[in-house]
N, CA and C atoms as an extended XYZ file, in Angstrom:
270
Properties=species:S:1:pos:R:3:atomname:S:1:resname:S:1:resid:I:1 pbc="F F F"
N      -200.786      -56.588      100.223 N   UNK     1
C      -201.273      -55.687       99.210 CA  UNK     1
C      -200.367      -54.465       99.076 C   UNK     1
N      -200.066      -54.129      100.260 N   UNK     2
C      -199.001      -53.178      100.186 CA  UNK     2
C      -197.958      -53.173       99.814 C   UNK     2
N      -197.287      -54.264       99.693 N   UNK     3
C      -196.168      -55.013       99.165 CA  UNK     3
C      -195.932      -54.252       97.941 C   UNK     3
N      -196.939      -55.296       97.047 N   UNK     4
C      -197.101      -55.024       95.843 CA  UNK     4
C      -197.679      -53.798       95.060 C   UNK     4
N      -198.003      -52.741       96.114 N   UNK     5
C      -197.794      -51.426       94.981 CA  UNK     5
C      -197.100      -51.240       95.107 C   UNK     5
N      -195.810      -51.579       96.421 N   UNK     6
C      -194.406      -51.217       97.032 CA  UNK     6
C      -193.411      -51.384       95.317 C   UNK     6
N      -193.858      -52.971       95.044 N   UNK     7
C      -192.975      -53.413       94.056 CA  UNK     7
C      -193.745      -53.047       92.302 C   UNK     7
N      -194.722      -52.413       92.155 N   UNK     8
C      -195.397      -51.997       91.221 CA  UNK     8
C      -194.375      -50.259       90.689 C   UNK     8
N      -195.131      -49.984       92.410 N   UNK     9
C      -194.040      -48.247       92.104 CA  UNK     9
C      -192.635      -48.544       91.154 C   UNK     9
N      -191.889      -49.180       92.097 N   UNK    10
C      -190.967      -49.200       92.067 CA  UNK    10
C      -190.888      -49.711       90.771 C   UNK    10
N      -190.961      -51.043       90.040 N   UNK    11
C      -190.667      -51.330       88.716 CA  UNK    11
C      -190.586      -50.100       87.461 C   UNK    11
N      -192.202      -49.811       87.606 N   UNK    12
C      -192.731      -48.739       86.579 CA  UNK    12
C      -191.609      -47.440       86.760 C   UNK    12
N      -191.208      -46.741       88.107 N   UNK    13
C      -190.340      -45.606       87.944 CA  UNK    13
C      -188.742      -46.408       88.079 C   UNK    13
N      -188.387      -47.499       87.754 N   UNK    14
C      -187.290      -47.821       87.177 CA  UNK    14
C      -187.458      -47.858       85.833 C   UNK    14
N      -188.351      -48.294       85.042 N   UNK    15
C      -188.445      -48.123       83.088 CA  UNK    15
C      -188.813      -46.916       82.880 C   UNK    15
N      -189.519      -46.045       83.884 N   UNK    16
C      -189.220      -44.726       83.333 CA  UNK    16
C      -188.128      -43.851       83.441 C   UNK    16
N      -187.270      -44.573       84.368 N   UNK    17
C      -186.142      -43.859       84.485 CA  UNK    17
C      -184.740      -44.707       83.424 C   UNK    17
N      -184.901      -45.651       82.940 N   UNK    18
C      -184.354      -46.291       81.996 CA  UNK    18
C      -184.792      -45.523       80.648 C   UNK    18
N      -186.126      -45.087       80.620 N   UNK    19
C      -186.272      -44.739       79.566 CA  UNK    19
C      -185.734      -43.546       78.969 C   UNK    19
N      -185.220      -42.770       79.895 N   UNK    20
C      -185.185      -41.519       79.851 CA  UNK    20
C      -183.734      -41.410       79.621 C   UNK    20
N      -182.614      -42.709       79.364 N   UNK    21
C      -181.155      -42.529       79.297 CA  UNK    21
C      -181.290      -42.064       77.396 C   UNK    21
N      -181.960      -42.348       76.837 N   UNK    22
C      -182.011      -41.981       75.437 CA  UNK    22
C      -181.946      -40.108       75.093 C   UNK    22
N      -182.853      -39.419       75.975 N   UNK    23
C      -183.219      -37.760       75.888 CA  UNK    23
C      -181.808      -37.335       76.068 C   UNK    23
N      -181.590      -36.284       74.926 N   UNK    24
C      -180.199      -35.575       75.005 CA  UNK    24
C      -179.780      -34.406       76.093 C   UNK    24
N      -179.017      -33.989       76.264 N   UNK    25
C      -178.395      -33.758       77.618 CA  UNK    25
C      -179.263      -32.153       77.782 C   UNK    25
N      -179.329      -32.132       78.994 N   UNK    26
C      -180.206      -30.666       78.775 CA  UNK    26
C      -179.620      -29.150       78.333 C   UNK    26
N      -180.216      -28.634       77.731 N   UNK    27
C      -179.577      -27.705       77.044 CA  UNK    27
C      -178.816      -27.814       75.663 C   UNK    27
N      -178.522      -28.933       75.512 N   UNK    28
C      -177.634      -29.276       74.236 CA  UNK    28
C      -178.175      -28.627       72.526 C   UNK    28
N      -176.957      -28.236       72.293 N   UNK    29
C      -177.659      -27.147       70.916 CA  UNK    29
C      -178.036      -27.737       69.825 C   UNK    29
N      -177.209      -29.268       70.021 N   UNK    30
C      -177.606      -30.282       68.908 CA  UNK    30
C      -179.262      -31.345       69.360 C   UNK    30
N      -179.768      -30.851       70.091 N   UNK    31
C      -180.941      -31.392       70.508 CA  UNK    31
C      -181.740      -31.656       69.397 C   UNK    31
N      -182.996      -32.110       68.789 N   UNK    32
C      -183.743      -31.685       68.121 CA  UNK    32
C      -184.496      -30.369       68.013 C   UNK    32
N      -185.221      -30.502       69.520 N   UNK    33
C      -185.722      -29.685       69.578 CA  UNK    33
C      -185.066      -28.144       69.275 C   UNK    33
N      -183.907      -27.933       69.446 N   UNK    34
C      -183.088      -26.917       69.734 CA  UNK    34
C      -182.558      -26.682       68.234 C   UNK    34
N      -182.879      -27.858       67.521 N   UNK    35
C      -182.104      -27.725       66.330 CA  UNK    35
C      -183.306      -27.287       64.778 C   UNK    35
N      -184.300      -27.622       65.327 N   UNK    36
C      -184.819      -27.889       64.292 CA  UNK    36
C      -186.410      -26.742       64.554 C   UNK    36
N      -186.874      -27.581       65.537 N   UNK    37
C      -188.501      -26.131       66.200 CA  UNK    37
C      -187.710      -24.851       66.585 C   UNK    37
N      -187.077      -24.551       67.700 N   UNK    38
C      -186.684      -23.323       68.005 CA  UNK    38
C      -186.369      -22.243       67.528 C   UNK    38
N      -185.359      -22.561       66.325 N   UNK    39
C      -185.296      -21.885       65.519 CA  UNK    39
C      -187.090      -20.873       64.314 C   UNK    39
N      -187.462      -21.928       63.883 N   UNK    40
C      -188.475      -21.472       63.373 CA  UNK    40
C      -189.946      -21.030       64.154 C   UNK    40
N      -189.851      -21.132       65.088 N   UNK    41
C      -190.899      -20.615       66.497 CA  UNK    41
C      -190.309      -19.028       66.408 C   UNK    41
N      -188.527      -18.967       66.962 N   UNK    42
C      -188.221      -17.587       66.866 CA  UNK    42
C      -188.392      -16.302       66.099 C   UNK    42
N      -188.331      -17.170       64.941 N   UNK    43
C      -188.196      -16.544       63.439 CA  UNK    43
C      -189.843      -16.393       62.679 C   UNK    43
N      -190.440      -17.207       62.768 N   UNK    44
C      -191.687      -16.741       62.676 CA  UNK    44
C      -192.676      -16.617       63.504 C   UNK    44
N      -192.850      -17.050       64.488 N   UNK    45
C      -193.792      -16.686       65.372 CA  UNK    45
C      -194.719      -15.683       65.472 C   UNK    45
N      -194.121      -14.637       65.386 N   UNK    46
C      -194.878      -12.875       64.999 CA  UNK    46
C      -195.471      -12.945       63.952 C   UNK    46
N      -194.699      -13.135       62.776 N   UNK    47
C      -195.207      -13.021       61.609 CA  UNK    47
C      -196.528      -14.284       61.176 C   UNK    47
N      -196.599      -15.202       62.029 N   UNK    48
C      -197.573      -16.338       61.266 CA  UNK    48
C      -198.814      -16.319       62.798 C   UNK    48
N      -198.425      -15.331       63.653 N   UNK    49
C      -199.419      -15.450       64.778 CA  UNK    49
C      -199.956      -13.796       65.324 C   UNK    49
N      -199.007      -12.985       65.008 N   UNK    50
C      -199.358      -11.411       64.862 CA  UNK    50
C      -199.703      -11.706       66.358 C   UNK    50
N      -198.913      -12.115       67.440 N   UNK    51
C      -199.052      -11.928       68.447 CA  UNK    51
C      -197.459      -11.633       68.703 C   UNK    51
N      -196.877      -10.747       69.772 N   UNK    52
C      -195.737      -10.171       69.896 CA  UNK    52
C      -195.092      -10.912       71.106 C   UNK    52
N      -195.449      -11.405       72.083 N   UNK    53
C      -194.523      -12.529       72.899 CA  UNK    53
C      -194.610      -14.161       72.391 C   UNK    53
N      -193.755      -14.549       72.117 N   UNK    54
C      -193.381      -15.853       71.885 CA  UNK    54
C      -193.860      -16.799       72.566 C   UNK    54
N      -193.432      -16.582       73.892 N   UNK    55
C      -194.328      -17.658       74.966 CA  UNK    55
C      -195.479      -17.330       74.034 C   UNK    55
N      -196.350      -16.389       74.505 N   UNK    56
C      -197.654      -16.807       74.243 CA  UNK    56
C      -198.434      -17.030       72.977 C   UNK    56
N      -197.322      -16.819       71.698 N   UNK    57
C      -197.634      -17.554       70.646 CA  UNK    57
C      -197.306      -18.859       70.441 C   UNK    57
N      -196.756      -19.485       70.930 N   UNK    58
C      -196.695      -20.745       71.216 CA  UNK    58
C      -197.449      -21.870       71.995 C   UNK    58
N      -197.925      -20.967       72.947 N   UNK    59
C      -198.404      -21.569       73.821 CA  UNK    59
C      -200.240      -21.556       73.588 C   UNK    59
N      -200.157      -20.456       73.082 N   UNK    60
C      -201.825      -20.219       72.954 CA  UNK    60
C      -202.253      -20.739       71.411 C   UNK    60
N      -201.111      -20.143       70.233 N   UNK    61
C      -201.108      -20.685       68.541 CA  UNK    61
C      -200.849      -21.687       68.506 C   UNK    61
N      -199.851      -22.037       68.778 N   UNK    62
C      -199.285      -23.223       67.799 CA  UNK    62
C      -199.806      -24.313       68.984 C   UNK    62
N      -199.589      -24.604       69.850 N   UNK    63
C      -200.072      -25.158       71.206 CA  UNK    63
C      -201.403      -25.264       71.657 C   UNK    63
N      -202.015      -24.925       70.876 N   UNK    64
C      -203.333      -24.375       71.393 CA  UNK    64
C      -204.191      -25.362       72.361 C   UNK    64
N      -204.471      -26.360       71.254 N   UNK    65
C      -205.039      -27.674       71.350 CA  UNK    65
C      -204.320      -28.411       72.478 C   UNK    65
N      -203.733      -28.907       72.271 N   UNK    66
C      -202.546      -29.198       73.894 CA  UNK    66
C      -202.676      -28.591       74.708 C   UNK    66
N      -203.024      -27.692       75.207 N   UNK    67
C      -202.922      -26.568       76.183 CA  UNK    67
C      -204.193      -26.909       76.141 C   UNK    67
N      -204.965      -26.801       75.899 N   UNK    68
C      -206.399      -27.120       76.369 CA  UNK    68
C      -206.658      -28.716       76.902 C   UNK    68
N      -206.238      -29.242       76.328 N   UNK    69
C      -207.106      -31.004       76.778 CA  UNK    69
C      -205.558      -31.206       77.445 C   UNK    69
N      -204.650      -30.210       77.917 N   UNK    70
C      -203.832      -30.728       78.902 CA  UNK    70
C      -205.086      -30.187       80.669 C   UNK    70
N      -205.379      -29.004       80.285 N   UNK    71
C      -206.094      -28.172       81.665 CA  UNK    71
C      -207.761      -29.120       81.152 C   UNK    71
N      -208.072      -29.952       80.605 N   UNK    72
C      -209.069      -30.859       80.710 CA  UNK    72
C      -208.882      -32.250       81.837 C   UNK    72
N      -207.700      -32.893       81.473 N   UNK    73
C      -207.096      -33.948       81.815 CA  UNK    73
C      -206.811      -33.382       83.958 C   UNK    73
N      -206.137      -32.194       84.024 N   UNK    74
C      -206.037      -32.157       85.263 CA  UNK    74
C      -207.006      -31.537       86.026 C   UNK    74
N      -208.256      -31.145       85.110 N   UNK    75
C      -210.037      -30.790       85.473 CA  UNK    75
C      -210.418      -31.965       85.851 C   UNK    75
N      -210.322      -33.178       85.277 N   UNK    76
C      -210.565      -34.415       85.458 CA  UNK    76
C      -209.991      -34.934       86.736 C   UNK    76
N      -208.805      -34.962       86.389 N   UNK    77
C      -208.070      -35.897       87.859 CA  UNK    77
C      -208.398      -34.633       89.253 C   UNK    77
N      -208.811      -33.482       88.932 N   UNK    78
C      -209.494      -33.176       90.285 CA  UNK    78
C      -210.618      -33.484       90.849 C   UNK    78
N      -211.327      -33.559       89.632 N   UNK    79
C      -212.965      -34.322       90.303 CA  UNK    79
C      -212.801      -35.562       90.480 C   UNK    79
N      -212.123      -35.994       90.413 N   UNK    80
C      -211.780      -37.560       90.488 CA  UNK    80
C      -211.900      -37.423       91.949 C   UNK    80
N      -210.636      -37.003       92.220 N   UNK    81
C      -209.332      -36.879       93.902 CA  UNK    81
C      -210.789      -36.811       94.682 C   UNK    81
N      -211.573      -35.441       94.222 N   UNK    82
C      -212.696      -34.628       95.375 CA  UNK    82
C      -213.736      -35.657       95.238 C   UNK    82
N      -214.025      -36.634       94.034 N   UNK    83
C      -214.802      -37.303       94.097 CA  UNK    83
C      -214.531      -38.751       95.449 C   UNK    83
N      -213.451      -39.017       94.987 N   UNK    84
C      -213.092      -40.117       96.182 CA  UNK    84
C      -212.927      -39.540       97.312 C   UNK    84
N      -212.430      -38.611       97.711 N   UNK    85
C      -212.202      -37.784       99.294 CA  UNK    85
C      -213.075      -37.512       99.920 C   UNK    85
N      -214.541      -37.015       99.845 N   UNK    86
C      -215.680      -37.128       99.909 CA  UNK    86
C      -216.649      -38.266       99.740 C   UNK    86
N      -216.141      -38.981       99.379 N   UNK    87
C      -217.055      -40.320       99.528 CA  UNK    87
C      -217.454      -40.606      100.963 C   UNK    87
N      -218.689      -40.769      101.145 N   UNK    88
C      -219.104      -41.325      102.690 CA  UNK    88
C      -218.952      -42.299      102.885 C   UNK    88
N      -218.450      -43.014      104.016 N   UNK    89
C      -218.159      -43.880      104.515 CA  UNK    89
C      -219.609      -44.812      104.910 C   UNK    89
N      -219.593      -45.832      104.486 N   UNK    90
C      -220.910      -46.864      104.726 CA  UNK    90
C      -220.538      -47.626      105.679 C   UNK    90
């Protein structure tokens, strides 16, 4: 049984690491992201969120929704963990 999460792990973080030869090099100015959001996050941000740090117009405006059912998702996988760790033993 052990084997085979041995060879489970392992497959799954080889296609994710295959997958990942496509993402452009870090930092690169021709990125998308770099090319196309960044720019207009910088440039309007203030003006379409009347909040004055960027991080946190982004993160709280435009992000909002994401940022929330991301801190749902790891609310979850903690009651999970505490749910199984605590389980009594029969």
């Amino acid at each position: 049984m052990k084997a085979l999460a041995l060879v489970t792990t392992l497959v799954t973080g080889a296609i994710l690491l295959y997958g990942t030869m496509d993402f452009p090099a870090w930092g690169d100015p021709q990125a998308p992201a770099s090319a196309h959001l960044s720019p207009h996050y910088i440039e309007q941000a203030i003006a379409e969120t009347q909040v004055p740090n960027i991080v946190t117009a982004i993160l709280g405006d435009y992000r909002g929704y994401d940022t929330m059912f991301e801190t749902v998702v790891i609310y979850c996988a903690g009651l999970a963990v505490i749910s199984i760790l605590r389980r009594s033993r029969s």
